[in-house]
KOLLUM-981338 format. One line per field, with one value per residue (C-alpha): residue in one letter; z, x, y. Coordinates in Angstrom, 1 decimal. Each point is the difference from the previous one (the first is absolute). Example, Ala and Ser with C-alpha at 12.3 -4.5 7.8 and 13.67 -1.06 7.14 Angstrom:
// KOLLUM-981338
residuo a / s;
pz 7.8 / -0.7;
px 12.3 / 1.4;
py -4.5 / 3.4;
END
This chain:
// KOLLUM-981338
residuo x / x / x / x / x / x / x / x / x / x / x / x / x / x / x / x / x / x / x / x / x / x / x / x / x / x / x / x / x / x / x / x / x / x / x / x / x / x / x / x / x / x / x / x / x / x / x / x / x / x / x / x / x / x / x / x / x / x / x / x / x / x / x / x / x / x / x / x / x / x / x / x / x / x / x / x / x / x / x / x / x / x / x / x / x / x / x / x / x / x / x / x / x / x / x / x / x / x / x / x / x / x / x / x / x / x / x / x / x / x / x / x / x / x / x / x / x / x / x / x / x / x / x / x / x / x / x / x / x / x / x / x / x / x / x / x / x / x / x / x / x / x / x / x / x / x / x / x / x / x / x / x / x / x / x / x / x / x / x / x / x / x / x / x / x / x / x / x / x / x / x / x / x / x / x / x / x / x / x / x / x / x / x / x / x / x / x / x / x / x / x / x / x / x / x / x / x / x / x / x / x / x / x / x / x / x / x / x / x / x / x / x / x / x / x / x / x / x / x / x / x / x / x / x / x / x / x / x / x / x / x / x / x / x / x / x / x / x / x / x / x / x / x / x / x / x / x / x / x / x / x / x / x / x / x / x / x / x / x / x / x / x / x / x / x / x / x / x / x / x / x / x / x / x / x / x / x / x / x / x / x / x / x / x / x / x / x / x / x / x / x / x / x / x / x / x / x / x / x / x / x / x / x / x / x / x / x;
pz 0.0 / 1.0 / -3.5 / -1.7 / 1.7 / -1.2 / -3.6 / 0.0 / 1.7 / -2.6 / -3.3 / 1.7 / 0.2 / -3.1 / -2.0 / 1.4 / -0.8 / -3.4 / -0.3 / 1.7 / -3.1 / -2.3 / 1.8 / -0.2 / -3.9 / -0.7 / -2.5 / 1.7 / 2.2 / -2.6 / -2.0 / 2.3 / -1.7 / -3.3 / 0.7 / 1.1 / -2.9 / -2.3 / 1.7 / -0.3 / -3.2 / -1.9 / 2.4 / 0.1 / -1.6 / -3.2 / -0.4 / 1.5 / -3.0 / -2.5 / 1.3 / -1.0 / -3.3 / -1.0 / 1.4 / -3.2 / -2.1 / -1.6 / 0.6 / -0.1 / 0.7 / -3.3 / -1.2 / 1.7 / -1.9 / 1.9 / 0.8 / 1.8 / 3.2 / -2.2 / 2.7 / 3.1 / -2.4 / -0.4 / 3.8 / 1.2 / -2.5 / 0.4 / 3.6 / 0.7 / 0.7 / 1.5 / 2.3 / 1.1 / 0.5 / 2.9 / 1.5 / 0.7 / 1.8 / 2.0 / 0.7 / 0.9 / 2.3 / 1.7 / 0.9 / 1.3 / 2.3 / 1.2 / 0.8 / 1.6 / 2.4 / 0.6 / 0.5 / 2.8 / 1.7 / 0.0 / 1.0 / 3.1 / 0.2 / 0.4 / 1.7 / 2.9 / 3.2 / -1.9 / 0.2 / -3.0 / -1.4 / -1.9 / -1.3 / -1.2 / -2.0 / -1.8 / -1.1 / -1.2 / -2.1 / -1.1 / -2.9 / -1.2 / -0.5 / -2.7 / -3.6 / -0.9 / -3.2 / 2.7 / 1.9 / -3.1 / -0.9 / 3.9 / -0.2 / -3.0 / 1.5 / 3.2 / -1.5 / -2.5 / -0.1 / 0.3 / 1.3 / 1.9 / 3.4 / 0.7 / -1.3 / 1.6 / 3.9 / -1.0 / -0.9 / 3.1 / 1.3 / -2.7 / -2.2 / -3.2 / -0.9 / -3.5 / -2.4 / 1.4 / -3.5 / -2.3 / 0.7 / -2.2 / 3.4 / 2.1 / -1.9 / 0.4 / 4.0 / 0.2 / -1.0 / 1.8 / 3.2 / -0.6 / -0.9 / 3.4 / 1.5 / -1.2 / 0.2 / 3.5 / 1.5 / -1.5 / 1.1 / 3.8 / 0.5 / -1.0 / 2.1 / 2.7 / -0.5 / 0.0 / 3.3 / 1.9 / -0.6 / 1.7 / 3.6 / 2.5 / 2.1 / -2.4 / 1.4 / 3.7 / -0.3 / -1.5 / 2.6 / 3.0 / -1.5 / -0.1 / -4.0 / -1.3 / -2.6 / -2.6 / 0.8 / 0.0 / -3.6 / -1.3 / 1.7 / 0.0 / -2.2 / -3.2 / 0.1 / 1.3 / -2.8 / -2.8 / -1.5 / 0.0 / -1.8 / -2.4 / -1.1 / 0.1 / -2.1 / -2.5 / -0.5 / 0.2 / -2.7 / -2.5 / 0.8 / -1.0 / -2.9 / -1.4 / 0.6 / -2.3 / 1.3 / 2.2 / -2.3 / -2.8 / 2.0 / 1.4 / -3.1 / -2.8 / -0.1 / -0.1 / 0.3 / -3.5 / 0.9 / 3.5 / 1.9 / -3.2 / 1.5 / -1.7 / 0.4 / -1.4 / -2.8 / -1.1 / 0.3 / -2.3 / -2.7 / -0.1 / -0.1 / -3.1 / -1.4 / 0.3 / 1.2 / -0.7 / 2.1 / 2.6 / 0.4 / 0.5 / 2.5 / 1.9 / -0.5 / 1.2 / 3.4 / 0.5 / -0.2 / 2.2 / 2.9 / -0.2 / -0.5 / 3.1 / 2.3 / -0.2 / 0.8 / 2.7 / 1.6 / -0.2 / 2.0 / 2.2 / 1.3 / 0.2 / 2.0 / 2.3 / 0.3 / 0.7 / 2.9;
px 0.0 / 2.9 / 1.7 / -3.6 / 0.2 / 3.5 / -0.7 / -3.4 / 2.0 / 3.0 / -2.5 / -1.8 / 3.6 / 0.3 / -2.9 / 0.5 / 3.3 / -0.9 / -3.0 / 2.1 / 2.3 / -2.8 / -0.9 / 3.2 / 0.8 / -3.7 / 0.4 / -3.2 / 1.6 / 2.6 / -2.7 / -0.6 / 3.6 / -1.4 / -2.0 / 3.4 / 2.4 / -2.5 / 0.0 / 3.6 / 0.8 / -2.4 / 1.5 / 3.6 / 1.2 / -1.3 / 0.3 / 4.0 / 0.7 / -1.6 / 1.8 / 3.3 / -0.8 / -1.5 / 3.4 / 1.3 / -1.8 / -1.3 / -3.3 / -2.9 / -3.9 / -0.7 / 3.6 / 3.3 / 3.4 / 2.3 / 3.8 / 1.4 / 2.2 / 0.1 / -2.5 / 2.6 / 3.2 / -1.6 / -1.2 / 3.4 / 2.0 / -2.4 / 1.7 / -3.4 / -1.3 / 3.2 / 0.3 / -4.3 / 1.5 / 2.5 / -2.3 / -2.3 / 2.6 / 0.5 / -3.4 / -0.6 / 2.9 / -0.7 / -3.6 / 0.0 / 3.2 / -1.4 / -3.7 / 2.2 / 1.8 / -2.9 / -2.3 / 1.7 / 0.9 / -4.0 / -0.9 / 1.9 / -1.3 / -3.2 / 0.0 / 1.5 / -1.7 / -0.9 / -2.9 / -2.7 / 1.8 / -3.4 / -0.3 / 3.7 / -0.6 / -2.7 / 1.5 / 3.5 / -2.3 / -2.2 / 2.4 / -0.6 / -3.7 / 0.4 / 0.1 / 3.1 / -0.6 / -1.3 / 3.2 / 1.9 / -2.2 / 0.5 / 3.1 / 0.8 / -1.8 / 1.9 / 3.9 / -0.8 / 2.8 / -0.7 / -3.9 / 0.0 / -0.4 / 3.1 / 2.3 / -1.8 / 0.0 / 3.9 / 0.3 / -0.8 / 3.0 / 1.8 / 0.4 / -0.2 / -2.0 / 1.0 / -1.8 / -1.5 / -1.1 / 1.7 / 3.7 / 1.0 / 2.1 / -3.0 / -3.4 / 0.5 / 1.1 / -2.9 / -2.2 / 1.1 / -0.4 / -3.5 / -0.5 / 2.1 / -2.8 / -3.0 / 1.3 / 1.3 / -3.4 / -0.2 / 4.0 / -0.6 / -3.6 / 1.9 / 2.8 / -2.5 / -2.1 / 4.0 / 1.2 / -3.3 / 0.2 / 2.9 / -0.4 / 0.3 / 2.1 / 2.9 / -0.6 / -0.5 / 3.4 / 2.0 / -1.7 / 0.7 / 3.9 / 0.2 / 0.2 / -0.2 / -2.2 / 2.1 / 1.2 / -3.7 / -0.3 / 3.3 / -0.5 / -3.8 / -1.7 / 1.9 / 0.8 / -3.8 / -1.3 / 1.6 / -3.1 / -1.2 / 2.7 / 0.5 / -4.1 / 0.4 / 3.6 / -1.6 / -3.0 / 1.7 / 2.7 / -3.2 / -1.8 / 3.1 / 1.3 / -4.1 / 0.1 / -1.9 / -3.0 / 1.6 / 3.3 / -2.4 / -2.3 / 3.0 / 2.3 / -0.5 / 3.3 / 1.4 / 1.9 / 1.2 / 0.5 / 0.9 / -2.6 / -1.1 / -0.5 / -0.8 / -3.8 / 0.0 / 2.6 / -2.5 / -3.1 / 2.1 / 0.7 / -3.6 / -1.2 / 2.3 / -1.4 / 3.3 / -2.1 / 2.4 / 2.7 / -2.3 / -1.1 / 3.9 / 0.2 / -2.8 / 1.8 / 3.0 / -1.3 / -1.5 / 3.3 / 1.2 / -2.2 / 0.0 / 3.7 / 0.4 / -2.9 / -0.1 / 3.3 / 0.3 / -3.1 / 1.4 / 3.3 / -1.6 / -2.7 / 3.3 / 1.7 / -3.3 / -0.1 / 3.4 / -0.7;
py 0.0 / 2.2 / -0.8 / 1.3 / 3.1 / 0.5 / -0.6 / 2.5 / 2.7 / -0.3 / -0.4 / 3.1 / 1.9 / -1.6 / 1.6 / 3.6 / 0.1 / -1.3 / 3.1 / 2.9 / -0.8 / 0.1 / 3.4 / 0.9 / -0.7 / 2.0 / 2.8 / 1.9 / 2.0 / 1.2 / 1.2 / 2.8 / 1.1 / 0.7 / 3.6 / 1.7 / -1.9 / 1.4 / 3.4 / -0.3 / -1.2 / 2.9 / 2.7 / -0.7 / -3.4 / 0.6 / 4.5 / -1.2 / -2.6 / 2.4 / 2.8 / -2.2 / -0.4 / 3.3 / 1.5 / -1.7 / 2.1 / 3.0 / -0.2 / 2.3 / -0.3 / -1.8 / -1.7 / -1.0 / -0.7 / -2.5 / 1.3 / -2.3 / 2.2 / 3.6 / 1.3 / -1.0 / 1.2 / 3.7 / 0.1 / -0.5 / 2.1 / 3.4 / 1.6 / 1.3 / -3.3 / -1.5 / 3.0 / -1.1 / -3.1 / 1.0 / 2.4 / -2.5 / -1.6 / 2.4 / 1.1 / -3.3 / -0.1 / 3.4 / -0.3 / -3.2 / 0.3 / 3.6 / -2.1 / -2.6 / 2.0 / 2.7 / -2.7 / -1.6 / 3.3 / 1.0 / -3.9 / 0.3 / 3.3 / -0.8 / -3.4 / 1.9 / 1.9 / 3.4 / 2.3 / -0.2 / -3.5 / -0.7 / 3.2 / -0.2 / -3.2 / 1.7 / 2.9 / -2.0 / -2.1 / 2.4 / 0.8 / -3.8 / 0.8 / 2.8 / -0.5 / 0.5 / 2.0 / 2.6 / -0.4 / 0.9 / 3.1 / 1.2 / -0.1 / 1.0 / 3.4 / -0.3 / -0.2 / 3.1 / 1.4 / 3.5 / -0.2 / -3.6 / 0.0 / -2.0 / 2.7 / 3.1 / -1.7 / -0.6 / 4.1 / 0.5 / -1.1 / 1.8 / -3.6 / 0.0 / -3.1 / -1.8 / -1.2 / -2.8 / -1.2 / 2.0 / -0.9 / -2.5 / -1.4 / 0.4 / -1.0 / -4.1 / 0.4 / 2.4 / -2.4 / -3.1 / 2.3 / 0.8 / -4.1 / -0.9 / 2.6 / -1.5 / -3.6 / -0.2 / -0.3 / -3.9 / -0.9 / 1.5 / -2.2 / -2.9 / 0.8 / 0.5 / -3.2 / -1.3 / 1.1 / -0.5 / -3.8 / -0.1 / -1.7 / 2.5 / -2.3 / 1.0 / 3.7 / -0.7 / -2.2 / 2.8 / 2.7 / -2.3 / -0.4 / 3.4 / 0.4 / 3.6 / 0.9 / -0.1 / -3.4 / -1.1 / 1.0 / -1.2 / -3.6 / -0.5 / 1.6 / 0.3 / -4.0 / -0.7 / 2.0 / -1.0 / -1.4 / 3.1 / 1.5 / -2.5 / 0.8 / 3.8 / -0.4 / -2.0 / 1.9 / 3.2 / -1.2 / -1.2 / 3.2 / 1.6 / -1.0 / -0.3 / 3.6 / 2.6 / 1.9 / 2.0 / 1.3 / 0.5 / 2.3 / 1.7 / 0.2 / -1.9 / -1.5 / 3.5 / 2.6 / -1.7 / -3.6 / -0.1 / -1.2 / -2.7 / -3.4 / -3.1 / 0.5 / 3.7 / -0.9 / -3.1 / 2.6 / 2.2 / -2.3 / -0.6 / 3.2 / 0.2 / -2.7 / -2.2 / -3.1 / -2.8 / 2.1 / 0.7 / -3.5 / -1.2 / 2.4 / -1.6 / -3.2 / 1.4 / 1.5 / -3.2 / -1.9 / 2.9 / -0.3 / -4.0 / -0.6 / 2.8 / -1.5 / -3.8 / -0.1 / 2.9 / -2.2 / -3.2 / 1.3 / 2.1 / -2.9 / -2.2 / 1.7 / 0.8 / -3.9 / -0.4 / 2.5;
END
């Protein structure tokens, strides 16, 4: 009788092992895949692959004529387009190491003991809420150089401001100022949401061991929130290098060519009707901000796991 017990309770095992693997081999639940890969594929996958191949050609609305890498050659030999090229670089480099740093200092900021701390976090991300074609335009008002606002409170004090938009030295550092300005609202609330995860018994350890302040940040908070600055330096960097509303608003890629990025020199060649080139710009940036990002990510979560 024992031995008939044995065998039901092993056929029993038996047979749900055998229909958790029938479960398990079911293609129902990946069905519930196929709304987003479609999504996907006529938003991205298949506007990306076309992109590719229209960059091979002189195209307009009605024809195309294929030629081969001529698009690419011309790009890189005109210096107005090369010299978008490095500027988005280092736009891309400026704002998000300026949101980096500035959002960490404000984090702290306002994760600490201080009068109105809600009413602080509103008003740094405010900035975030505004469209930032009417961030441009204010500013653009503001940094006048003779009737701005910026300019006349520096007269005051018997400076003489620049031209904030006009100098050719000026107009792209102008610019990334006024994106670090409205962007930092986004980097500090993920630097907050960052250092308030943080166990307080990491604090109460340091404050019983007598740590100073600084030593606080330095040891426990910039280690312990290195998620967070992994997400705000990689979405700063995209945001970055994707830039064009706001220098278009501000400057157009001028004085001359000094402020051009990527984005505005591609917008130019297709307000010019040079298509084809414009398109192997696009294709370009792309390569830009994948061949900069993937593998900035892929180091930087590394090293966060190696911590």
């Amino acid at each position: 009788m024992a031995t008939t017990t044995v065998d039901r309770t092993a056929r029993t095992r038996n047979d749900a092992s055998v229909a958790a693997r029938k479960r398990a081999k079911s293609p129902y639940s990946n069905w519930f895949y196929l709304p987003a890969a479609i999504i996907y594929g006529v938003l991205f996958a298949v506007p990306t692959l076309t992109s590719f191949y229209f960059s091979l050609t002189r195209w307009s609305v009605f024809d195309s004529k294929f030629i081969g890498l001529q698009n690419y050659v011309t790009f890189f030999q005109e210096p107005g387009l090369v010299s978008g090229l490095w500027h988005t670089l280092l736009y891309g480099v400026v704002t998000s190491g300026l949101k980096v740093v500035l959002g960490m200092l404000l984090a702290v900021l306002l994760t600490s003991q201080i009068v109105a701390r809600g009413y602080l976090r509103s008003v740094v991300f405010f900035p975030v809420l505004v469209s930032t074609i009417g961030v441009g335009l204010m500013f653009t008002v503001l940094m006048n150089p003779e009737r701005g606002l910026i300019n006349q409170s520096l007269s005051i004090f018997g400076i003489t401001g620049p031209g904030w938009l006009t100098d050719p030295h000026l107009a792209l550092f102008s610019v990334a100022l006024v994106d670090v300005w409205k962007g930092v609202g986004l980097a500090t609330l993920i630097y907050i949401a960052g250092i308030v995860s943080i166990p307080q018994e990491y604090f109460e350890a340091a404050r019983m061991d007598g740590a100073s302040s600084w030593n606080t940040f330095r040891s426990i908070i910039i280690p312990l929130a290195r998620p967070a600055t992994v997400t705000v330096i990689i979405l700063s960097l995209i945001g970055g290098l994707r830039s064009f509303d706001l220098i278009w608003s501000m400057t157009r890629g001028g004085p001359g060519f000094t402020s051009d990025v990527i984005a505005s020199v591609i917008y130019k060649q297709y307000q010019a009707g040079f298509y084809g080139l414009s398109t192997a710009g696009n294709v370009i940036l792309f390569v830009l901000v994948t061949a900069i990002v993937l593998p900035l990510s892929r180091f930087l979560n590394r090293k966060e796991v190696e911590l």
